[in-house]
C-alpha positions in Angstrom: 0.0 0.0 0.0 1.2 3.7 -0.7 -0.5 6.7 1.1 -1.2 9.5 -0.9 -2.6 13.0 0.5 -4.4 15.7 -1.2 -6.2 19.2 -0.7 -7.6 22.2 -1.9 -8.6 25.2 -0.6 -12.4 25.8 -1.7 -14.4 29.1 -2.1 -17.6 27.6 -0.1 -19.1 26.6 3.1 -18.4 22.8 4.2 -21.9 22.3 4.0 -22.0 23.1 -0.1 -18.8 20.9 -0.4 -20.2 18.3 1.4 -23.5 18.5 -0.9 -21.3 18.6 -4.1 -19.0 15.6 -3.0 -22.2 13.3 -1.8 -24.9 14.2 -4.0 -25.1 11.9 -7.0 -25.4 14.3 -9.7 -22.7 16.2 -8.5 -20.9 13.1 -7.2 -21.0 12.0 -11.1 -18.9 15.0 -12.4 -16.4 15.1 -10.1 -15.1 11.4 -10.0 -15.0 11.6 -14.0 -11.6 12.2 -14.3 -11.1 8.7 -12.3 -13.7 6.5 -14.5 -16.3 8.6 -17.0 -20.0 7.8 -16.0 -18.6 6.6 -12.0 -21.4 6.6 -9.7 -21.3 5.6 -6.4 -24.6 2.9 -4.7 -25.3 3.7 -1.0 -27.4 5.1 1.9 -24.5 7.3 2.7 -25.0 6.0 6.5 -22.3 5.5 8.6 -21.5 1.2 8.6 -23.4 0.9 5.3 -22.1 -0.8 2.5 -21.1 1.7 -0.4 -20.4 0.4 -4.6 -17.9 2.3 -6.4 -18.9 1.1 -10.4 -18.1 2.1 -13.7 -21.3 2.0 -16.5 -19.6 -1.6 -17.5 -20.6 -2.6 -13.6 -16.9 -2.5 -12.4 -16.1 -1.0 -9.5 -14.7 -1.1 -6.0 -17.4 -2.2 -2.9 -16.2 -0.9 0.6 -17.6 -0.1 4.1 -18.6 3.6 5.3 -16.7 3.7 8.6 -17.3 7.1 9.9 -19.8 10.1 8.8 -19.4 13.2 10.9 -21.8 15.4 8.4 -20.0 18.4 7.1 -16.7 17.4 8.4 -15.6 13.7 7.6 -16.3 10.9 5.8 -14.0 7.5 6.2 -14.0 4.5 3.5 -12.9 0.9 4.2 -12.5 -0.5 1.2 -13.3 -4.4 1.1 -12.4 -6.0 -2.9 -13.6 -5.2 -6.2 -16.6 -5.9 -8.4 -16.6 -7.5 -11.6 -20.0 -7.2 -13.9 -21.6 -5.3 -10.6 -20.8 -8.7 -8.5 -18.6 -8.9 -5.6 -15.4 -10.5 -5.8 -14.4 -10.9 -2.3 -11.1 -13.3 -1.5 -9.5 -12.5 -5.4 -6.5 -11.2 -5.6 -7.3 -7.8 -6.7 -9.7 -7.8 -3.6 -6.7 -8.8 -1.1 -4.8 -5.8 -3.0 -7.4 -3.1 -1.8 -8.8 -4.9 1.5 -8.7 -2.6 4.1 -7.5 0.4 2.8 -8.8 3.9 4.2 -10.0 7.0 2.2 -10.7 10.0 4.1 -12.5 13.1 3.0 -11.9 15.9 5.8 -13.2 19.6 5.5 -12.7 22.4 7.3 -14.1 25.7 7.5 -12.8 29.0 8.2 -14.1 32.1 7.6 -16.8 30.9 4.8 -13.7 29.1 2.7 -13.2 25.2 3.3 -10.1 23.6 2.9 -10.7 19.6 2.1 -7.8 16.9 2.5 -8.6 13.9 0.8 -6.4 10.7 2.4 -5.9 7.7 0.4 -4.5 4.1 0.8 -3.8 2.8 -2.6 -3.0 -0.4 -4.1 0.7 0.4 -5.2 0.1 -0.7 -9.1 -2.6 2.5 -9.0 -0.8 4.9 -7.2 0.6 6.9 -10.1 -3.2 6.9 -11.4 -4.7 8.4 -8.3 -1.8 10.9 -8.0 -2.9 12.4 -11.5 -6.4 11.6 -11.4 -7.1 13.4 -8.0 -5.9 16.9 -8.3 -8.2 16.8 -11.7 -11.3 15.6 -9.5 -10.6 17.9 -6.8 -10.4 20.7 -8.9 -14.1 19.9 -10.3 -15.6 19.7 -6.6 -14.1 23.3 -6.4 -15.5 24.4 -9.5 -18.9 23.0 -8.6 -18.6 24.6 -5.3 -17.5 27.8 -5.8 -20.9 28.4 -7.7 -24.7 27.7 -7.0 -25.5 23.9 -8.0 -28.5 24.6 -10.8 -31.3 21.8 -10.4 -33.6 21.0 -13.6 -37.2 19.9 -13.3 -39.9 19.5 -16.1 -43.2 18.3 -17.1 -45.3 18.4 -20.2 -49.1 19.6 -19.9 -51.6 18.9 -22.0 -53.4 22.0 -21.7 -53.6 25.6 -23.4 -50.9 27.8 -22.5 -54.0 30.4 -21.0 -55.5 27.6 -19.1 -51.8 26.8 -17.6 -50.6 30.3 -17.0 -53.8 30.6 -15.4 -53.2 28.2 -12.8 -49.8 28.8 -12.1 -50.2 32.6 -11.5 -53.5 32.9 -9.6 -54.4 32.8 -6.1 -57.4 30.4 -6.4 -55.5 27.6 -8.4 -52.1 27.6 -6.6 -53.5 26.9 -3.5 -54.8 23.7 -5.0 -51.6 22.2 -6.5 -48.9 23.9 -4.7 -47.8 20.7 -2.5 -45.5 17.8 -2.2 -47.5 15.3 -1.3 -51.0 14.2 0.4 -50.2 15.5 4.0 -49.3 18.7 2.7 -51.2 21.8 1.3 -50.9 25.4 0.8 -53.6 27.4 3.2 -53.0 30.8 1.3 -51.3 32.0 -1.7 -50.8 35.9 -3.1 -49.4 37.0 -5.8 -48.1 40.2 -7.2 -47.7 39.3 -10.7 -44.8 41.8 -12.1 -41.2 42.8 -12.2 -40.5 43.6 -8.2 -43.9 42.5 -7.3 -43.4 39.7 -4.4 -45.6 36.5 -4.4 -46.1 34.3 -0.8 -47.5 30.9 -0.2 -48.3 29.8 2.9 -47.3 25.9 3.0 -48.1 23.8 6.3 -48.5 19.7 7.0 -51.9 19.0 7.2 -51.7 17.9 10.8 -50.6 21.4 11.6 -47.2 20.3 12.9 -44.9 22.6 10.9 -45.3 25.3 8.0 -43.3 27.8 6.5 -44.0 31.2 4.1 -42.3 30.5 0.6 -41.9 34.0 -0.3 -39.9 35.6 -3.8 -40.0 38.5 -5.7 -40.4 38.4 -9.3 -37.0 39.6 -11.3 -38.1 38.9 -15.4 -41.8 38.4 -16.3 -42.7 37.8 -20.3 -46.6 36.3 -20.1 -47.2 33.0 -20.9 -43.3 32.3 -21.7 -41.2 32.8 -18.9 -40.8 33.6 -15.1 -38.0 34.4 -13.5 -37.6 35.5 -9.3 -35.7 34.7 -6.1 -36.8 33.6 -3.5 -36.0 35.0 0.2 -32.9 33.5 1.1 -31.7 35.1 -2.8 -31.8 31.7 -4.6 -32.8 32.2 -8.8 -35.3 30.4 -10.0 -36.3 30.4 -14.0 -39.4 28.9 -15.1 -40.4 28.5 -18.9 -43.1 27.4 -21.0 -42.4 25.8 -24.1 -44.9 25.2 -26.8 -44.9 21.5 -27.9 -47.2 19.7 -30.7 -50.3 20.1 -28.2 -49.0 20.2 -24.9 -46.1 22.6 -22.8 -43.2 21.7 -21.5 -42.5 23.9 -18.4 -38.9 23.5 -17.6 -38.0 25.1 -14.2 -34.2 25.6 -13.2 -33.6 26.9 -9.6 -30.4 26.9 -7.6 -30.0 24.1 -4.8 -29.8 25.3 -0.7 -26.7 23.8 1.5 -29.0 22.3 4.0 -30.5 19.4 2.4 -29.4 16.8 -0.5 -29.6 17.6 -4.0 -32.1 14.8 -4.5 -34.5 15.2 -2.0 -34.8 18.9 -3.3 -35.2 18.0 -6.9 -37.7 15.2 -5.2 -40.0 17.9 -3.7 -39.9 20.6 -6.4 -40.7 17.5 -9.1 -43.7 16.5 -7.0 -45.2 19.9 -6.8 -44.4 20.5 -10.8 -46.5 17.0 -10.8 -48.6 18.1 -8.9 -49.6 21.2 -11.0 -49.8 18.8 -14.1 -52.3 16.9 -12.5 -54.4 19.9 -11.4 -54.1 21.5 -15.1 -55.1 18.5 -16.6 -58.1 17.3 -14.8 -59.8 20.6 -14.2 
């Protein structure tokens, strides 16, 4: 085994470096320069098993031995995978078993400086040491600037009967929730350039709500919205004419706090949400 070390100083809180470095989009750009289309199969929970693979179902299957969220994560790397099957007891397993990589960050002063730790088989040493600093260098580029997350759905409905619903009062408080035990109680909406829109969202048992609340930056009816939100998050919405349906393609940027999925998860049901509303009524 060889021990390599790396780091880089990053522009961003530890909580954005830690979403960029776990979340599986972002988790797929970054380990590129190691193995284009590498994606990584796991809970992400400390003890849990964890598959490192390659499209061709090659990969590496380990053991997450420590999470301290935001600071450190710890691999114990077990043997390899062959055609996305274990291969425990081979001898390119005995090469790897046992061998720590560490992901530390720490912040100061909103920057994060991130040491990466490796133990590596010695016959891929000279890989890692040029494959790294090209991997690190993404999760700095991807940090440094607000993750963008896509969601879409097609409508079969007229653009008037969709921009309808989307923009007034009496619809949104309809559609605008992520699932069953959720709704929105009361909804306004100051439809133009500066104007500010507010939903009131709660859980239906009344245990927690929150005001979503934005102001409205670009405004072209029946094409395109554009605001951000209170915490100063952009988010673009657009409606695109397709042989008797729209598409409505919304882009906003992702929050620290929670993981890239689960937010693209939330803002995909209440898109589906809308659909369904649209369509049926």
């Amino acid at each position: 085994m060889k021990k390599l070390n790396f780091s880089i100083s990053i522009n961003a809180t530890a909580k954005k470096v830690w979403q960029v470095l776990w979340s599986d989009a972002t988790y797929r750009q970054w380990t590129n320069p190691f193995y284009e289309g590498s994606y990584a199969v796991s809970d992400w929970k400390q003890g849990s098993k964890i598959l490192f693979l390659g499209p061709s179902g090659d990969g590496m299957f380990s053991t997450i031995e420590e999470v301290i969220p935001f600071e450190k994560m710890v691999f114990i790397h077990e043997g390899e995978v062959k055609d996305f099957k274990e291969q425990p007891g081979t001898k390119g397993s005995e090469a790897w078993k046992g061998s720590r990589e560490s992901y530390t960050l720490k912040e100061e002063n909103g920057k994060t400086n991130l040491e990466v730790s490796l133990e590596s088989a010695n016959e891929f040493a000279d890989y890692f040491a040029q494959a790294f600093p090209k991997a690190l260098e993404i999760v700095k580029q991807l940090s440094e600037k607000p993750v963008v997350i896509t969601i879409e759905a097609e409508v079969a409905a007229p653009i008037e009967k969709i921009w309808e619903h989307w923009t007034e009062p009496s619809h949104i408080v309809k559609w605008n929730n992520a699932s069953d035990d959720w709704h929105t109680t009361r909804a306004t909406n100051d439809l133009k350039v500066g104007g500010q829109f507010l939903s009131r969202m709660e859980a239906k048992d009344g245990s927690f709500g929150f005001d979503f609340v934005g102001t409205y930056t670009a405004i072209e009816p029946k094409k395109k919205i554009e605001y951000k939100i209170a915490d100063g998050r952009k988010v673009a919405v657009d409606f695109i004419k397709q042989p008797g349906s729209y598409k409505i393609v919304s882009q906003f940027e992702a929050e620290e706090e929670n993981p890239i999925e689960m937010q693209q998860g939330g803002w995909q049901a209440i898109l589906n949400s809308f659909k369904k509303d649209v369509e049926k009524n």
